[in-house]
Structure formats: C-alpha cells, structure tokens
FIPATI-742359 format. One record per residue (C-alpha): residue in one letter; residue number from 1; x, y, z. Coordinates in steps of 0.1 Angstrom, whole numbers. Example, Ala and Ser with C-alpha at 12.3 -4.5 7.8 and 13.67 -1.06 7.14 Angstrom:
BEGIN
<A; 1; <123; -45; 78>>
<S; 2; <137; -11; 71>>
This chain:
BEGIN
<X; 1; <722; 585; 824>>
<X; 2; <707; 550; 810>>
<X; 3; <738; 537; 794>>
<X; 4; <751; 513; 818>>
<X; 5; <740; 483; 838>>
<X; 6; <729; 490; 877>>
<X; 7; <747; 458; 884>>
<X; 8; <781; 467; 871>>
<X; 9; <773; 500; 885>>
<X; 10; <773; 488; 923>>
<X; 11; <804; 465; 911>>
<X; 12; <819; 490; 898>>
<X; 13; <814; 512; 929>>
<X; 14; <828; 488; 949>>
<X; 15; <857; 481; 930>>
<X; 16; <867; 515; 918>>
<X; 17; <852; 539; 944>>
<X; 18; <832; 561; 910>>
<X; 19; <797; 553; 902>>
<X; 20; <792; 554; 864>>
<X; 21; <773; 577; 865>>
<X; 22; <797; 600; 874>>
<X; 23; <808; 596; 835>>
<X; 24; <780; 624; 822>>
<X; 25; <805; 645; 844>>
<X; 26; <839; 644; 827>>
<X; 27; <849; 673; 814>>
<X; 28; <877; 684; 785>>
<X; 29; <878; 643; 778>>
<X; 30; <903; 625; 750>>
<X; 31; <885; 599; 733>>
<X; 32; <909; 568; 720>>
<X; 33; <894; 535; 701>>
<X; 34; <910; 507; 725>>
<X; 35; <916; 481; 696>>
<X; 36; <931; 454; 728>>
<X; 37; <894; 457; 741>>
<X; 38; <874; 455; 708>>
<X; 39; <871; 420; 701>>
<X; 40; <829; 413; 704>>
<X; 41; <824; 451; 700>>
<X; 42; <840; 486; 691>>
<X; 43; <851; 501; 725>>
<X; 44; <865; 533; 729>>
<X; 45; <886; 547; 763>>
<X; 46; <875; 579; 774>>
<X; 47; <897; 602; 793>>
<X; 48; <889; 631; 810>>
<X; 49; <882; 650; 846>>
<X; 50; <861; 643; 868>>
<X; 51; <858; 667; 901>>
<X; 52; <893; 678; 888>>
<X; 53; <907; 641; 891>>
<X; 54; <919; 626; 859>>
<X; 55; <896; 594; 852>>
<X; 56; <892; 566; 825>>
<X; 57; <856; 556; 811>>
<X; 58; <857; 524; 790>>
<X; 59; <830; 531; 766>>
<X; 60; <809; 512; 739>>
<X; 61; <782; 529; 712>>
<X; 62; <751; 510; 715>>
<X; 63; <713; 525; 697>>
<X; 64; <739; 560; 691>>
<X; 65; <739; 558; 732>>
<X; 66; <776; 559; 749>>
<X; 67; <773; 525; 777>>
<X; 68; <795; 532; 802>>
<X; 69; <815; 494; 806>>
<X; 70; <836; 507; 836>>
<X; 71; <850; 538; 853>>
<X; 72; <883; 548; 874>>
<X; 73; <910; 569; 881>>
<X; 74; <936; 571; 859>>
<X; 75; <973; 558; 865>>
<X; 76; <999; 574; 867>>
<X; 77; <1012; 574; 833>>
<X; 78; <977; 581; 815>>
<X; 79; <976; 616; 835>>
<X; 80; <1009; 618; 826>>
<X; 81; <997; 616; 787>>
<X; 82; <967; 631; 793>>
<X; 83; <984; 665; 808>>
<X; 84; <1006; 660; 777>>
<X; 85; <975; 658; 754>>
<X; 86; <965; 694; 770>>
C-alpha cells in the first residue's frame, strides 16, 4: 500500500508495535467519521481485525486513496463496542 508516510510508518512502528501497512489487512472493519479529529481534513476511524486482534486505523481520503494516519490495538472498551457492533 502507498497511502501512508514511511516516516510515520517507522514511528508508528515504534510507538504502537503495527506497521501501517498492516491496515490492507483488517478484516470485517466498522468505519466511523471521527468529527474530534477532523478539523484540517475529513478523518474517519477504522475498526476492524487484524491477525484476529481487534485494531484502530485513523484514516483520511486523499486522490480517492484511504492514507493510513496511524494504527493500534484497540482498548478495551472499543472491542468491547466493536464485538457489540458484530
């Protein structure tokens, strides 16, 4: 996948243990528009499973591409809503 920033990719490797890469790999995902997040630009969080584990995208539209802004596992209580979602 093109849609992120090798940069933030190794920061975001470091920080959060997931490549974002790993996004083009979530499966059965829930896709919210996160108004707290969307001041310069729509962003939208993206939930879904990744290797079974339930993990959180933060995701803008840029050129009809997703760009993948960050990547992690979930917290506790968004699995919690997620499984509730399912």
């Amino acid at each position: 996948m093109d849609g992120f920033d090798d940069k933030k990719d190794e920061k975001n490797r470091r920080r959060r243990g997931l490549s974002l890469a790993r996004f083009d790999d979530m499966v059965d995902a829930i896709v919210e528009f996160d108004a707290d997040h969307s001041e310069k630009e729509d962003r939208y969080k993206v939930i879904g499973r990744i290797d079974g584990i339930v993990s959180v995208a933060s995701v803008t539209y840029r050129n009809q591409q997703a760009r993948v802004i960050s990547l992690r596992r979930a917290t506790p209580r968004e699995r919690k809503d997620y499984e509730d979602a399912w």
